[in-house]
N, C-alpha and C positions, 0 to 999 in steps of 0.2 A: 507057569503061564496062568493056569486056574487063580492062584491065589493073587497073579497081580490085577487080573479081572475084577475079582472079589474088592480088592485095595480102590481100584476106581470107579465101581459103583458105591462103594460108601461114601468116598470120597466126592461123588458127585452129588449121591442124596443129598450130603450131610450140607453141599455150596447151596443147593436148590435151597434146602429147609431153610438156609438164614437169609436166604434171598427171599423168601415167600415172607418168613418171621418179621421181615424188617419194612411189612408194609403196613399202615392206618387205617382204622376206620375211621371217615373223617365226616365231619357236620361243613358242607359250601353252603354258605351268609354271603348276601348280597346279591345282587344282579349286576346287566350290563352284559356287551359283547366280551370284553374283558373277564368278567365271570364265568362266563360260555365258554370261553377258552381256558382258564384255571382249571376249571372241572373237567372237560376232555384231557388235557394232558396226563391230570392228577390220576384217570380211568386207566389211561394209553400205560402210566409208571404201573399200575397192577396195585394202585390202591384203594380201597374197597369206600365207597360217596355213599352213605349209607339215611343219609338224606339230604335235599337241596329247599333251604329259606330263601325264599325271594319276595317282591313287592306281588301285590297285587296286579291286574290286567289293569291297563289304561286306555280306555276308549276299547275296548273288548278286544285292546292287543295284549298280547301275552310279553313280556321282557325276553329277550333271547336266552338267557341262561333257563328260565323256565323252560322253557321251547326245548334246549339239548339235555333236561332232566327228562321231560315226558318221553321224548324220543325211545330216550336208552331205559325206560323204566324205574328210573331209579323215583324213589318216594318224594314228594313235591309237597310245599306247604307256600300257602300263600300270605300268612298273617297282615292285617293292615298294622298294626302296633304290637308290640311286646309285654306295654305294661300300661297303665292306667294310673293316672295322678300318681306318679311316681312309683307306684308297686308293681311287679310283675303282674299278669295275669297267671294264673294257676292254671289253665287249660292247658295253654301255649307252653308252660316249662315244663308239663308234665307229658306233652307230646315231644316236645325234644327229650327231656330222658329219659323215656323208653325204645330212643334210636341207638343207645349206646357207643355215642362217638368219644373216640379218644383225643380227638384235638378238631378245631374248629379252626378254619381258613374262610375270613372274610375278603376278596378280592376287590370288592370297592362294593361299600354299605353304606347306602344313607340313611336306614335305622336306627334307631338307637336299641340294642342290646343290652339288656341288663347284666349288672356283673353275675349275679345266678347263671346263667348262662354260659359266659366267658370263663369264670373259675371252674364250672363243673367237670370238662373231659379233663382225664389220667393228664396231656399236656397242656393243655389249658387254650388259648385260642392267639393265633399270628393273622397281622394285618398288613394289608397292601398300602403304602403311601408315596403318593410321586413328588419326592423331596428327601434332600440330602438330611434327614433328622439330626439334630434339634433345629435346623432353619425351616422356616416356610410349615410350621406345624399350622392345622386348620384346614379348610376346604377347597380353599384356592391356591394350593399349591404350587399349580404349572402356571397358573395365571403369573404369580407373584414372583417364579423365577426367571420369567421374564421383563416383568414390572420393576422389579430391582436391578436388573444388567446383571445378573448371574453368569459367571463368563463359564460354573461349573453348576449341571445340575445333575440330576438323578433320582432313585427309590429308593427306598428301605422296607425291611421286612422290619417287624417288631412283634414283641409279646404284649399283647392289649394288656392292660391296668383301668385304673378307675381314673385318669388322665384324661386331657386332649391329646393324642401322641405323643404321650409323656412314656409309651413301656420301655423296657430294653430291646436294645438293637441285635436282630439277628441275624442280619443280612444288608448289607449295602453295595447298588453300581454305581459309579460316577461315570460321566460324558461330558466332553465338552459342547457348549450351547455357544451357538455362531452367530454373529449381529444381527441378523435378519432371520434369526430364527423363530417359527411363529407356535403356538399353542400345537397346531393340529403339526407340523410338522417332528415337531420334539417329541410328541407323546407317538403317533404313526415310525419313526424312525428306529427309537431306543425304549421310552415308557412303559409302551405295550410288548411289542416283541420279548423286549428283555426282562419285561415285568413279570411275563407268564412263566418264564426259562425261570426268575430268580425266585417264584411262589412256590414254583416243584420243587427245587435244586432245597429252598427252606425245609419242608415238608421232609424231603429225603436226611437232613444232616437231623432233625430230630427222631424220627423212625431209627435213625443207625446210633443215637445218642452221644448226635457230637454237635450238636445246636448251642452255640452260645449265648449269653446272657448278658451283655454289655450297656451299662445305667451310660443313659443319654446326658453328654455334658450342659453342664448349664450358661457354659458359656456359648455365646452365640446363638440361644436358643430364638427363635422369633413367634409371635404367631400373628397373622395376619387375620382378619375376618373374611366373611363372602363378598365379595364386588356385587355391586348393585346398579343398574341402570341410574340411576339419580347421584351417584355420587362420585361416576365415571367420567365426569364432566374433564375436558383436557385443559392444562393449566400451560400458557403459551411465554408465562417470565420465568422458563429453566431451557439449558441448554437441547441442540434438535433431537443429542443422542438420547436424551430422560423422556422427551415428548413422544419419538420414536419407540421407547421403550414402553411408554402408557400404551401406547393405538394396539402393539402387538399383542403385548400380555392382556387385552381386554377381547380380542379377537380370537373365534366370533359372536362370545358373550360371556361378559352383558354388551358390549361396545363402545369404542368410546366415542365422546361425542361433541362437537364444539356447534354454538348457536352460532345461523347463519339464516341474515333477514326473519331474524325474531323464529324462527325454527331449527329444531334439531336437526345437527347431520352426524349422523352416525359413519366413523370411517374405517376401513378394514384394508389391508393387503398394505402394510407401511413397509418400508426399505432406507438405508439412508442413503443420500445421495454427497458424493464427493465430489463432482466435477460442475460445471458450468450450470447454471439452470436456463433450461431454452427459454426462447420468447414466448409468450401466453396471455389467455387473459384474465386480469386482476379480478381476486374473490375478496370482499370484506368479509372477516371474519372478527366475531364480537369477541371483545378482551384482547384481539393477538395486536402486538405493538404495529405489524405489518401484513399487508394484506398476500393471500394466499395467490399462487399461480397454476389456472385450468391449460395445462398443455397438451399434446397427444400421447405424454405421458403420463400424464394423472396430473392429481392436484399436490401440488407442491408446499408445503409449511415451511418457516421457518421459527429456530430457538434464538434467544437471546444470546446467543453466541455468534447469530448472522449466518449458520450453517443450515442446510438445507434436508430434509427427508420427504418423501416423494408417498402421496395413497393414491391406490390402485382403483380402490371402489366405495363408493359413499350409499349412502341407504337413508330414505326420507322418513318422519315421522307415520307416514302412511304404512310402510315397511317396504316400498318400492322400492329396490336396489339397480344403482345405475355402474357404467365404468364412470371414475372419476373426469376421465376427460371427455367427460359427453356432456359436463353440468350444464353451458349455459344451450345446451342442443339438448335437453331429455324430454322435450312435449314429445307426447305420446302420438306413437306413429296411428295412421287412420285403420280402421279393420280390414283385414284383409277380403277379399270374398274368395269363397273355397271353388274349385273345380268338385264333377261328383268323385274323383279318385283320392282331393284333399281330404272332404270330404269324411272319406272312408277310415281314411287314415285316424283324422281326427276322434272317430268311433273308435275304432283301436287304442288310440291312445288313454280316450275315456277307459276304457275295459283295463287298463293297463294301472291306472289311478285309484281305479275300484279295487281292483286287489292287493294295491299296498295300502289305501283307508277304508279297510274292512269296517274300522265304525262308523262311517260315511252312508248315507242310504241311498241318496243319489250324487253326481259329480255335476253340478251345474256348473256355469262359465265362470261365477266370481267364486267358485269354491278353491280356498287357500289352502295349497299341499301343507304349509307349516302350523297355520293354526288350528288342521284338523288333526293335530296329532306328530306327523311325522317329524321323523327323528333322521342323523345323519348317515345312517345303514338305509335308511329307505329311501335316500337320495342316490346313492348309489344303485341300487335294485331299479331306481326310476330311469335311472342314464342308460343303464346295461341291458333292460327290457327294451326301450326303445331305439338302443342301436342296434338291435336285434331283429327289431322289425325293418327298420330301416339302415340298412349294411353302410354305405358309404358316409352316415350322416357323420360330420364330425359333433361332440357333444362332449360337452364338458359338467362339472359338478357345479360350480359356479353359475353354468344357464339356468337352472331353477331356482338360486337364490336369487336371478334376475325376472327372471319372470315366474312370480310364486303362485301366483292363480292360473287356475285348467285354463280358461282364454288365451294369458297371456304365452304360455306355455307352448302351448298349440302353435298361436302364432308366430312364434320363435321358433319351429321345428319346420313350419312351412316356408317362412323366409329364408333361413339353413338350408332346406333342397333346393328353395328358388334361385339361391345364391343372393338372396336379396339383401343379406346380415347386416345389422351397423358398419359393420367395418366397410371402408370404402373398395370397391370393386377392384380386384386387380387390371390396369389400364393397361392395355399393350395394341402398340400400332404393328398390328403385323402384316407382311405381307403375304401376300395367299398366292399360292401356282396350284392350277390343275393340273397332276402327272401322279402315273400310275395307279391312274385309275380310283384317284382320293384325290379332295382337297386338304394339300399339307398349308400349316400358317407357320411361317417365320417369325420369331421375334427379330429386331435387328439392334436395339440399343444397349447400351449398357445393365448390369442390374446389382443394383445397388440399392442395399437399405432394403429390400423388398418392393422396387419402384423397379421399372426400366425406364431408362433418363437419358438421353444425349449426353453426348461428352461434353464437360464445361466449354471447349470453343466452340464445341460446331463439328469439330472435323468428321470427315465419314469417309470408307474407304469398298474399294468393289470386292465383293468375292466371286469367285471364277465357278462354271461348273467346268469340271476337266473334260469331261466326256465330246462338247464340242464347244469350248471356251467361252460361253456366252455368259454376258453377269447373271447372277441369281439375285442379289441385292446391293445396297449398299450398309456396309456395318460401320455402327461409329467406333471412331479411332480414339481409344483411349488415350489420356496424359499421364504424366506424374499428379496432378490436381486430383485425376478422378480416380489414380488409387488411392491416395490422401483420403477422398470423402469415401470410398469403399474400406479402408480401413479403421477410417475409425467409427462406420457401423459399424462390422466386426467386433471392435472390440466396446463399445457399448453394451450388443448384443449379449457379448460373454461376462464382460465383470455387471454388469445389470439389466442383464434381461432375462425374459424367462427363461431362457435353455441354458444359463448358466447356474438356475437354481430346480432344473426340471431333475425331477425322478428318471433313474439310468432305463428303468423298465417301459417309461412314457417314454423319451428317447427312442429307443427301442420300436416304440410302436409306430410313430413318424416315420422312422424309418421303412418299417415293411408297407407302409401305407404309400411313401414316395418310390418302393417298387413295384406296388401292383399297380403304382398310375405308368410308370414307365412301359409295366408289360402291357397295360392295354391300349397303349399309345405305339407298341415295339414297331406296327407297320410305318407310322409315318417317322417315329425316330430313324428305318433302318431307310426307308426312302431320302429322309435328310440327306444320311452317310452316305448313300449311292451319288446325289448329287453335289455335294459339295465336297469330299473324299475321291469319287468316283470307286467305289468300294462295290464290289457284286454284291447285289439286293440279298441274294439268297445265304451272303457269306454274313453281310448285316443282322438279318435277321436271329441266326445263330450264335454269332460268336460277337459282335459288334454290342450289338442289344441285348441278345441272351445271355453272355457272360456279364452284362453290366447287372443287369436284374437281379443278377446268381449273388454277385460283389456284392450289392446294397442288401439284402436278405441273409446271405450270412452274416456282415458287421454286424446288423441290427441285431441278431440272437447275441453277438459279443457283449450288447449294451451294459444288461445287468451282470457280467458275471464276472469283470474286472477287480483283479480283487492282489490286496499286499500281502505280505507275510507277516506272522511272528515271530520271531529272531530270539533265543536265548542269547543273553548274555553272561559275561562272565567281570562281576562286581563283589569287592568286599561284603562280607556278611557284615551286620544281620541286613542291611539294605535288601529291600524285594523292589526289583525294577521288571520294567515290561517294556521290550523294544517292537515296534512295529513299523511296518510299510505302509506307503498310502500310495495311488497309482492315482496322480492327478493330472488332468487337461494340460495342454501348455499354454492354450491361450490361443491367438490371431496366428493363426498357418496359412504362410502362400504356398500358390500350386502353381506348377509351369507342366504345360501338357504338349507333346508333340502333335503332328498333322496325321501321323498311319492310322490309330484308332484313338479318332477322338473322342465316342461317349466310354468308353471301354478304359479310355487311358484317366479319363476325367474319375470315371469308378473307382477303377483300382486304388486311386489317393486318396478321393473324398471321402468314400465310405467309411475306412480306418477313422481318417480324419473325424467326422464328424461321428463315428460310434463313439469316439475317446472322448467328447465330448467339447472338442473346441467349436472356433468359427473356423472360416476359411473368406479368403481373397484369390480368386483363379484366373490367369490366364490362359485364354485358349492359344492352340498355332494363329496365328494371323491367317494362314489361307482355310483354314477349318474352323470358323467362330461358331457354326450356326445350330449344331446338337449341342452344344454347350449353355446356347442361350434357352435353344426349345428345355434342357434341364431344368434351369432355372426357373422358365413357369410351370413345369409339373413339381418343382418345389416347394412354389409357393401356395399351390391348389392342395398340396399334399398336408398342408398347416406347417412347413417348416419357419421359425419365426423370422420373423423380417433381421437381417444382417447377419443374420446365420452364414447362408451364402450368397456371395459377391459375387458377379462374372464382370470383367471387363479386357475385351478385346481389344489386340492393338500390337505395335512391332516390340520385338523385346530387350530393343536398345533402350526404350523409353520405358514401358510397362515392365519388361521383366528385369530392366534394372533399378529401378524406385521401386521394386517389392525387393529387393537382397538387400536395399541400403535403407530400408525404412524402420525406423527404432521403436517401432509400436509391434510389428511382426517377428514372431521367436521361433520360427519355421517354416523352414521351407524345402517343397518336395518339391523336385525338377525332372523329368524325362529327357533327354535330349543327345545334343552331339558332346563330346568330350572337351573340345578345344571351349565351349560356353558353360559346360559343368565349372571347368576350373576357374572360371571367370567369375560365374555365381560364386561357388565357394570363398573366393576370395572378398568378394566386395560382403558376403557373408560376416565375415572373419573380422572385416575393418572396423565395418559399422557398430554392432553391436552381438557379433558371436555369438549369431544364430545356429541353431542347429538345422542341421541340412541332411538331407538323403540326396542320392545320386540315381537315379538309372541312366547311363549313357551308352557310348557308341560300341559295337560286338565284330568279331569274326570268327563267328563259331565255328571250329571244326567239326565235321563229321568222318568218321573213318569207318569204311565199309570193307567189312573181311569177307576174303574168298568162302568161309564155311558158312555165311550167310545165306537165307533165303532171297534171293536174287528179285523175284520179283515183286517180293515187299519193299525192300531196298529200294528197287526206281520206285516203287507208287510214293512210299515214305519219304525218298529223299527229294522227288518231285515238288512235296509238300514243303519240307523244308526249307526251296529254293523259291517256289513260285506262292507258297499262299499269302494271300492278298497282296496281288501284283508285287511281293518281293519286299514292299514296304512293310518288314517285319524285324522288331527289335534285334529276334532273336534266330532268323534267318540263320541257315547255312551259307557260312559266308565262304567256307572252301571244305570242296569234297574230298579226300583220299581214301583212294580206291585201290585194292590191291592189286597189283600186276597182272593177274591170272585172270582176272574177270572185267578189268577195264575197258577195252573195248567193246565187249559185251555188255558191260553196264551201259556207254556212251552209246549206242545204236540201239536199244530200248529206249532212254531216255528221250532223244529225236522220233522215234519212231512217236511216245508218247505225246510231245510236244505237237508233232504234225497234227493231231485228234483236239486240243483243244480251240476251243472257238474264242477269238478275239472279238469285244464290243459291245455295246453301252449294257451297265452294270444293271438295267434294268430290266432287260432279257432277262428270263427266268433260264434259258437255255447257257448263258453267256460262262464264261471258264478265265474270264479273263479281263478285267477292266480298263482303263486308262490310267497312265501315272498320276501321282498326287496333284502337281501344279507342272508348266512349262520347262522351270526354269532349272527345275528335278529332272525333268526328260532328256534335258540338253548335257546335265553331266554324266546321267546315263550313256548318255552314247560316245560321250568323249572319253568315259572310262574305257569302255570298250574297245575304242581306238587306241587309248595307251596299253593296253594289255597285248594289244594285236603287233602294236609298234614295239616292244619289249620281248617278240617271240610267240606269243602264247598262238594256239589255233584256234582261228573261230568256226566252230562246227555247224554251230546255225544260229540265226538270230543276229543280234546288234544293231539294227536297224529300227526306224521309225516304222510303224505301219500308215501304209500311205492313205488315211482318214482324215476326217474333222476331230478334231480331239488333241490328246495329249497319252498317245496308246505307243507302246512299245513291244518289238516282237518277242517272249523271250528268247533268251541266250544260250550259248552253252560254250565256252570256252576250256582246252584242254592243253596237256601238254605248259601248265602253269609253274614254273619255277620258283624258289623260296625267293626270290631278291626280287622278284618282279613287284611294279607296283599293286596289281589285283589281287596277289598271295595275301599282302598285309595289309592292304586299307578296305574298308565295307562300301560297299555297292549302294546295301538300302534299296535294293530295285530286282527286278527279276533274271539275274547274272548268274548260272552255275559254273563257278570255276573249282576244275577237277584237278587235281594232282595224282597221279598212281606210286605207289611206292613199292617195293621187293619182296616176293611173297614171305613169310613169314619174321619179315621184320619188325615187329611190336614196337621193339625199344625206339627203332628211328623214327617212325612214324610218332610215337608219342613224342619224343624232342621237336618233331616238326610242328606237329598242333598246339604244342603250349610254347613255340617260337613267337608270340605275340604279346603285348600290351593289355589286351583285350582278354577278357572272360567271363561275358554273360551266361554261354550256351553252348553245350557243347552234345555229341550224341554218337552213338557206335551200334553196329551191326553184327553180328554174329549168335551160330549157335552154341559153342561155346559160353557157359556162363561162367568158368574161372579167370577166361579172356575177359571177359565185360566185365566181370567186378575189379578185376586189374587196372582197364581201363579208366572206369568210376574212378578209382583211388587216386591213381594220375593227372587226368584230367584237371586244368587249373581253373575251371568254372562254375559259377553260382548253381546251374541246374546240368544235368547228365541224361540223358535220353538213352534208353538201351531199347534197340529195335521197335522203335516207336522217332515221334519228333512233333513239337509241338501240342504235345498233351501237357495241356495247363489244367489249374484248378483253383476255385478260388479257396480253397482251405491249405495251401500248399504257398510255402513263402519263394518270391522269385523276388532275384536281385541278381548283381552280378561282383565279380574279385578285380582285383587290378583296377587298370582304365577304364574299366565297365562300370566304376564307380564302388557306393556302398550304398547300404539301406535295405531295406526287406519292404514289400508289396507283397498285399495275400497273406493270407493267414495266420494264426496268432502272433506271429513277429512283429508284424506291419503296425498292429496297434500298438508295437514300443518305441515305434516314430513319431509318435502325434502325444507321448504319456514324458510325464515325467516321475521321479520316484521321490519319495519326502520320507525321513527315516523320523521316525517319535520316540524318542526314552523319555519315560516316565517312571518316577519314584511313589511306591505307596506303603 
C-alpha cells in the first residue's frame, strides 16, 4: 500500500510539473476590450503576463486592457510610438527586454512594432485577425467580409513577419455569415467570443510545442485598404444584394452614404427585402436610377435588378440620427419643460454622463456624448446606468446614437417615462366597468399588427358575465380576412422583423418584462376571469394569473439556453466531418385556447411559443375573449414587437378553421373537445401538414384504497372534482372507491359539500362560482338526468341553484356502472361519479380505469407505496397523481395518451412544439 502511495504522488508531482512547465511568459501588445479579455483568460490558463503594451490615455481615459493590467498589477507601459523615422527607439526595446517574454500576443494593435521586438521572444510574437487569411488581409477586414458577400468568414491566428498578414497560419475558425449580417453582429456573435477561446487554445498548442507553421497561399490572397468616409459613397447601377452589402459592411463606420437634396445621408441598419414594397412616400435620391421609398418601415432602395433592400436609420451631415421612416417628419420636436422631479432626474443623469466623460469639465446641454470621446462600451454603461435609476424605462443602444447631445438625451428619457415616444401611442377604445373595487378597462377589438382594429366587416358579438348574464361588452367577430391580415403580420414580423433577428437573451428579457406587467396588473387580470369565466377571484388570483406569470418567467429563462448537439459520425478516412443540430423557430404558430382558464391556457402555449422564438396567431373561446385581449395590451406596453402577437376572437367554424387550412401557418396548438381536435388535425393534414399538438377531452380516473388516509382522500378528491367549478381539463372524471370505505367516503364528501358557499366569484368568501356560459349549464344537467335515467343514484346535487346566474349545485352521483353513459363520457362540470369496487381487487379495478379512450389524468390513494407505483406503471395517462391531485407546475410537462391527444405543455418538452431540428454536416 505504502509503495503505491509513493507511485501516485510522483506520479502526480511529475503531471503538476509539466502542467506548470508548459506555461509562457508572455509580452500582451495592443489594446481594446478584446485585449482585456485575451489578457484575463491568458492569467485565468496560469500563464505568467509579464508585461502589458498598450496606447496611451485618450482624453484622460485609460483603454480597457490598460484598466485590467493596473487592476491585477501586472507591469503597464504606455508608449505613444515604438520607433522614430523608422528606427526603434532604444529606450522602449530596452524596456521590453528586460521583461523577458517568451512569446508576444498582440490581440488587436494599431501600433506599429518593430521587427526588433517581434523576432526577439524564444517563440516569437502571434497576431489576432478577423479574416479567413490570405482573404481580406489589412485593417478592415469585417468591414470587407461583408462588403464582398462572404457567405463564409472568420479569424486567424498567425506568426507576425515583416508582412501585412503575410505570416504563417496557426490557427483558423470559419462561420457561416447570414445575409443580413452586420459588422457588430458577426464580430459580437463568433469574432470576439471565439477570438478570445482561439488566442488561448494558440498560446497553449505553442507552450506544449505543437503550434504549427502553415505558409499562407497565395492564391486568393486579397488586401483591401481602410474605408473612409469620402469614398463610401453608395453606387446605385449594381444589383440590391451588392448595395445591401455596401450599407452593411460600412456600418457603423465610416458609413455609407448617398446625396440627398445636395446633402449627405448617412444610412445604417440595411436588410434585403423579398416581398412587396408597401405604399410610401417617394425620396430622390442623387445618381439612383429610381427614387427611394420613406414607409413605416424605413427607407426602401432599389438595385438595378428592380430588387428591393429596406434601411432602418439614416444620420444627417449634422450627425443627427433619425429612424428612417421619420424622414419627411424629423423637425425637431419643441423643448420639453421639466417638472421639479424631471428636473431632478435630469441632474442625475448629468452626474451619470460626467462619469463616463471624465475628460469632460462640465456636461452642458449641447455637449455630444460622441465627440467627447465615448466609445461603444460607454454606451452601453450609459443605457445600463440609467435603467438603473430608472427601473421600467425601456432603453435601447440605438437611443443615444439618436439623440447624441445631453439635451437631446434627456429629452428622449422624459418623453420615454411620459409615454410621449415617436412611436405613435398605442390606441385602444376600451371599455371601463367600475367592480370590485377597481376600475378594470376592456379592450374589445381585434389585435393585430400591434393595432386593435375591428374586424374587416363590422361584425361584433356580446360576451355574457355568467354570474348574472348580463353583457359585459361587445367583442368584434373575427373572419377568415382578419386571420389573413393577422397572419401575415405574423409572419412579416418573423421573416423581417426585429424578433426574428433579436438576440435569444433580449428575447428573454421581453419576456420577464411582459410578466411583471401581468403580475402587477394580476388584480384586474384575475377580476376579468371572475367576470367573464365566472371563475372565484381568489382562485384567479393564484392559479388563473399566478400560474400564467409562473408560465411566462420560466420560458423567458428557456430563451438563451436552447441549444443542438454534436453528433459523431461515422465516414471514410482521411475525411474529418462535423455533424451538428440547430434547434430552430418554426415560424407563424396558431393557438386555439378553450373557455375554463383562459389567461392560464393562453400561457401555457404562448410562452413555449414565443421563448422558441416564433410568432403566433390566437384564438380565444368565443365566450371568454376578454383576458386574452387585456394580454394583448400588456404585450404591447411590454415592447413585444408589433405582429409578434395576434388575438382575434370569433366562432371556430370560421376563425379556428381558416387558422388549420391557412398555408402561411406551420402550427398549431389546440386545447379543446376531441371530436374538433380530430377535425383540426385533419384539415391540418390536407392543407399543408402542419404540425399540431393536441390537448383534448379526459376522464380521469381516480382510485381510492381502503389503506388510505380517508380524510385527505375526500379533501383531495373534492378538489379533483370540484376545482374551478369542475371546468377542469384534468378533473376527476370518475372516482373508485373501494368497498370497505365507500360509503364512508360518500357521507363525508356530502357532508363536505353542505359547507361550501355557492355565489358570485367575487365574494372573497364564495367556494363556488357559476358555470362557464348557459348553454354548458344546460348539458350539465341533462347529464345528470341520463346518469340518473341509466340507474346511477343521485346522492345530492344535479340541480340548477335557483339564482340569477348560470350556478350549478354540485353533484354526487353513485352506484355508477361501467356501460353507463357517465362512467365513459366527461362532465367538464362539477359531477362526482363514484364507482366502488371489491376490496383488494387491484387488477379489476386497473382494467376498469384504463376501460376508456381517454388518458389525460389520472391519480391514486393509498399508503401503500408499492401499490402506487404499480399503479403509476398501469395507469394509461399522461400525468399520475399519487395522494395528491391537481398539483401542476410549470417546469413539469402535461399532456395527455390516446384520445386525450399528443403534445407536451410545460416544461422543457413543450418547447419541442414550437422548435424544429436542422441536422448540418460539414466537411473540413
Amino acid at each position: 500500500m505504502l509503495a503505491m502511495y509513493h507511485h501516485f504522488v510522483r506520479t502526480f508531482s511529475t503531471s503538476r510539473e509539466m502542467q506548470l512547465a508548459n506555461k509562457l511568459r508572455i509580452a500582451v501588445i495592443g489594446q481594446s476590450i478584446f485585449g482585456q479579455e485575451v489578457f484575463r483568460s491568458l492569467r485565468k490558463e496560469g500563464h505568467s503576463i509579464v508585461g502589458v503594451f498598450t496606447v496611451p490615455d485618450i482624453n484622460g481615459k485609460q483603454d480597457p486592457l490598460a484598466m485590467a493590467a493596473e487592476k491585477e498589477g501586472t507591469p503597464l507601459f504606455k508608449f505613444p510610438r515604438w520607433r522614430v523615422k523608422g528606427k526603434p527607439i532604444a529606450e522602449v526595446i530596452e524596456t521590453y527586454r528586460s521583461l523577458g517574454a517568451q512569446l508576444n500576443v498582440l490581440p488587436f494593435c494599431s501600433q506599429f512594432i518593430p521587427m526588433e521586438v517581434i523576432d526577439l521572444p524564444q517563440h516569437g510574437s502571434i497576431i489576432y485577425h478577423p479574416s479567413l487569411l490570405p482573404r481580406h488581409r489589412g485593417a478592415s477586414a469585417i468591414n470587407w467580409t461583408l462588403i464582398q458577400g462572404d457567405q463564409k468568414g472568420g479569424f486567424t491566428v498567425f506568426w507576425a513577419d515583416d508582412g501585412l498578414d503575410t505570416g504563417p497560419i496557426l490557427l483558423q475558425r470559419e462561420c457561416d455569415v447570414a445575409a443580413d449580417e452586420t459588422v457588430d453582429s458577426l464580430y459580437n456573435r463568433f469574432l470576439f467570443p471565439e477570438g478570445i477561446k482561439g488566442m488561448v487554445e494558440a498560446v497553449q498548442l505553442i507552450a506544449d510545442g505543437k503550434a504549427p507553421r502553415i505558409p499562407q497561399p497565395k492564391e486568393g490572397a486579397t488586401y483591401e485598404g481602410i474605408q473612409r468616409k469620402a469614398i463610401a459613397q453608395i453606387r446605385f447601377d449594381q444589383p440590391a444584394a451588392d448595395i445591401h452589402n455596401w450599407i452593411r459592411g460600412h456600418d457603423k463606420v465610416p458609413g455609407a452614404w448617398a446625396s440627398v437634396n445636395g446633402q449627405k445621408l448617412t444610412m445604417y441598419g440595411s436588410t434585403l427585402h423579398n416581398t412587396t414594397v408597401p405604399e410610401g412616400q417617394p425620396l430622390e435620391i442623387d445618381d439612383s436610377p429610381q427614387p427611394g421609398i420613406v414607409s413605416k418601415n424605413g427607407l426602401f432602395l432599389f438595385g438595378n435588378d428592380s430588387k428591393a433592400l429596406v434601411v432602418k436609420n439614416l444620420q444627417f451631415e449634422d450627425g443627427k440620427m433619425i429612424p428612417a421612416s421619420k424622414y419627411f417628419s424629423s423637425a425637431k420636436q419643441s423643448k420639453l419643460e421639466l417638472s421639479e422631479e424631471e428636473m431632478a432626474l435630469a441632474e442625475e443623469i448629468r452626474i451619470i454622463w460626467k462619469g463616463i466623460l471624465s475628460n469632460v469639465s462640465v456636461i452642458e446641454e449641447t455637449t455630444d456624448f460622441f465627440k467627447c470621446g465615448a466609445a461603444s462600451m460607454d454606451v452601453v454603461r450609459l443605457i445600463e446606468e440609467v435603467k438603473q435609476r430608472v427601473s421600467e424605462l425601456q432603453l435601447q443602444n440605438e437611443d443615444v446614437y439618436m439623440a447624441t447631445t445631453f439635451q437631446e438625451f434627456v429629452q428622449t428619457i422624459i418623453r420615454r417615462q411620459r409615454g410621449e415616444d415617436d412611436e405613435a401611442e398605442l390606441e385602444i377604445d376600451h371599455v371601463s366597468k367600475e367592480v370590485n373595487n377597481m376600475t378594470i378597462k376592456l379592450p374589445h377589438q381585434c389585435f393585430i399588427n400591434g393595432k386593435f382594429v375591428d374586424a374587416v366587416d363590422g361584425k361584433t358579438y356580446e360576451t355574457v358575465n355568467p354570474t348574472d348574464g348580463s353583457v359585459l361588452c361587445r367583442v368584434s367577430y373575427a373572419s377568415a380576412a382578419d386571420v389573413d391580415r393577422a397572419v401575415e403580420a405574423a409572419k412579416e414580423a418573423f421573416e423581417e422583423g426585429e424578433w426574428g433577428r433579436m438576440n435569444p437573451r433580449d428575447r428573454g428579457h421581453l419576456l420577464y418584462r411582459l410578466a411583471d406587467l401581468m403580475e402587477q396588473h394580476r388584480e384586474e387580470l384575475a377580476t376579468i376571469e371572475a367576470l367573464d369565466s365566472g371563475a372565484v377571484y381568489t382562485l384567479a388570483l393564484t392559479t388563473h394569473i399566478g400560474m400564467s406569470v409562473q408560465t411566462f418567467r420560466y420560458f423567458a429563462g428557456w430563451c438563451d439556453k436552447i441549444q443542438g448537439l454534436t453528433i459523431p459520425i461515422n465516414q471514410a478516412r482521411p475525411n474529418r466531418n462535423l455533424t451538428f443540430t440547430r434547434r430552430e423557430p418554426i415560424g407563424v404558430c396558431a393557438i386555439v385556447i378553450p373557455w375554463n382558464y383562459p389567461l392560464m391556457m393562453l400561457s401555457w402555449k404562448s410562452a413555449a411559443c414565443l421563448a422558441a422564438g416564433n410568432t403566433l396567431v390566437l384564438k380565444p373561446a368565443q365566450v371568454t375573449p376578454l383576458s386574452a385581449l387585456k394580454f394583448a395590451e400588456l404585450s404591447a406596453r411590454a415592447g413585444i414587437p408589433k405582429g409578434v402577437i395576434n388575438i382575434v376572437p370569433g366562432s371556430g367554424s370560421l376563425v379556428g378553421q381558416r387558422m388549420s387550412e391557412h398555408p402561411d401557418i406551420r402550427k398549431l396548438g389546440f386545447t379543446g373537445s376531441t371530436p374538433i381536435g380530430k377535425q383540426i388535425m385533419k384539415s391540418c393534414a390536407l392543407s399543408n401538414l402542419k404540425k399540431v399538438s393536441l390537448e383534448l377531452g379526459g376522464k380521469s380516473p381516480l382510485i381510492i384504497f381502503n389503506d388510505c388516509d380517508i380524510d385527505k382522500a375526500v379533501r383531495m378528491g373534492m378538489s379533483a372534482v370540484f376545482f374551478n367549478k369542475g371546468e377542469n381539463c384534468i378533473a376527476a372524471g370518475r372516482l373508485f372507491v373501494e368497498e370497505s370505505i365507500h360509503d364512508s367516503f360518500v357521507e363525508q364528501v356530502v357532508a363536505e359539500i353542505k359547507k361550501m358557499k355557492i355565489g358570485d366569484p367575487l365574494d372573497r368568501s364564495t367556494d363556488h362560482g357559476p358555470q362557464n356560459h348557459e348553454a354548458h349549464l344546460e348539458k350539465l344537467l341533462e347529464y345528470c338526468e341520463i346518469g340518473v335515467k341509466e340507474g346511477a343514484t343521485l346522492v345530492y346535487g344535479g340541480r340548477r341553484v335557483p339564482r340569477q346566474g348560470f350556478f350549478m349545485e354540485p353533484t354526487v352521483l353513485t352506484n355508477v356502472e361501467d356501460h353507463m353513459y357517465v362512467a365513459k363520457e366527461e362532465s367538464f362540470g362539477p359531477v362526482m361519479v363514484i364507482s366502488k369496487f371489491a376490496d383488494g381487487d387491484v387488477e379489476g379495478v386497473l382494467n376498469r380505469a384504463n376501460s376508456t379512450e381517454y388518458g389525460l389524468a389520472s391519480g391514486v390513494f393509498t399508503r401503500d407505496i408499492g401499490k402506487a407505483m404499480l399503479v403509476c406503471e398501469r395507469l394509461q395517462a399522461g400525468t399520475v397523481f399519487v395522494n395528491t391531485y391537481n398539483k401542476t407546475d410549470v417546469a413539469a410537462p402535461f399532456g395527455g395518451f390516446k384520445q386525450s391527444g399528443f403534445g407536451k405543455d410545460l416544461g422543457e418538452e413543450a418547447l419541442n412544439e414550437y422548435l424544429r431540428t436542422k441536422t448540418v454536416t460539414l466537411e473540413y
